[in-house]
Each structure stands twice: as C-alpha cells, then as structure tokens.
C-alpha positions in Angstrom: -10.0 -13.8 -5.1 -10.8 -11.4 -7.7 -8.5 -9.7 -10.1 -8.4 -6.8 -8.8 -8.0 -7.7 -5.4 -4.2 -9.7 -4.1 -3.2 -11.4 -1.0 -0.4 -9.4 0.9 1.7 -10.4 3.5 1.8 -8.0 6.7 5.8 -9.2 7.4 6.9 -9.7 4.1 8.5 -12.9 3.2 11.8 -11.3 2.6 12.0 -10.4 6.3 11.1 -14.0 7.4 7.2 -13.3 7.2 5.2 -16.8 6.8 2.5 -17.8 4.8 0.1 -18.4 7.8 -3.8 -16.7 8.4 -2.5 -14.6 11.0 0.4 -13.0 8.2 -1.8 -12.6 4.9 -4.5 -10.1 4.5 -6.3 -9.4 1.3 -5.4 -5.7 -0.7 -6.5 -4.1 -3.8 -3.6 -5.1 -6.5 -3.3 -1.6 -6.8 -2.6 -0.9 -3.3 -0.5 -3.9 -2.3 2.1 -2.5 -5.2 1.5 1.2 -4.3 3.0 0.7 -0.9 5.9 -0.9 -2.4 6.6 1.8 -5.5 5.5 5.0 -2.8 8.0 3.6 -0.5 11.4 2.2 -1.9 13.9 0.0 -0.3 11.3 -1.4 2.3 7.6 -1.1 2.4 6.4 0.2 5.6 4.5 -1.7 8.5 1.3 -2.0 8.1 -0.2 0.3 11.0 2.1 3.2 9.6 0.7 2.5 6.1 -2.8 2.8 7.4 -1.9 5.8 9.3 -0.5 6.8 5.5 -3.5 6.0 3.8 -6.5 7.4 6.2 -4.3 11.0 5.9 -4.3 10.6 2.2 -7.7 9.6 2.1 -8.2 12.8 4.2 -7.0 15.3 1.9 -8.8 13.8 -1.4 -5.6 12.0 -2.3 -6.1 8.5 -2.3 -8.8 6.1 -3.3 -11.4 7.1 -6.3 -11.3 10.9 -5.5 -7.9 10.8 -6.2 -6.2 11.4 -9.7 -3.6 8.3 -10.9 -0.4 6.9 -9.3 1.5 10.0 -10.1 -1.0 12.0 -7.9 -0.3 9.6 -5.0 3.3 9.9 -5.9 4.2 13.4 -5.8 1.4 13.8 -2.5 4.3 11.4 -1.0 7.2 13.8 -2.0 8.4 11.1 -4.9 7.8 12.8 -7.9 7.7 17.0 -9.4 
C-alpha cells in the first residue's frame, strides 16, 4: 500500500473484529483516522459512515472541495 492510503478493519479489533479478507478494506490514512477523531468513544459502522460521507460529500464538505479537518469537524457538530 501507499502512504497515503491504510488498511482498516470494518469490525474493529477491539470489538473482536479479525484480521481476515472479508474484515479489512483499504482507506485513505486520512479517512480511516477521521472517522475515529469525528466520532469519539466508538467509530461508527461502516454503512452509517458511508451514509455520513456521501451527505458530506453532498454539501461540498468532504473530500478535496472541502477545507481541513476542522471544516469536517464543525460540519459534524464537534467543533465552533
């Protein structure tokens, strides 16, 4: 893999997920730890965060039409 791009696990490990095909998809680094900072305590399934991201993506929020993190962050309601 690149180094910009990760390998993410769709159950994390923490809640039992297993290293296996089927469990690991690959995700922009940037992505992979935006879903954990945006979302604190427990990152969310993965059909929500695509749900999450398409709407963001939507409004000009996400992706390279988007401004930095903090742009993401206060679209989600996390930071003023």
């Amino acid at each position: 893999m690149g180094k910009d791009v990760t390998a993410e696990h769709l159950v994390a490990r923490i809640d039992s997920g297993k290293n296996t095909r089927s469990n690991i998809v690959a995700a922009c680094r940037r992505c992979n730890a935006l879903r954990h900072e945006m979302f604190p305590g427990a990152a969310p399934d993965p059909e929500t965060y695509q749900a999450f991201v398409l709407l963001m993506r939507a409004a000009g929020l996400w992706g390279n039409e988007a401004g930095g993190s903090g742009t993401k962050k206060r679209a989600a309601g996390l930071v003023r």
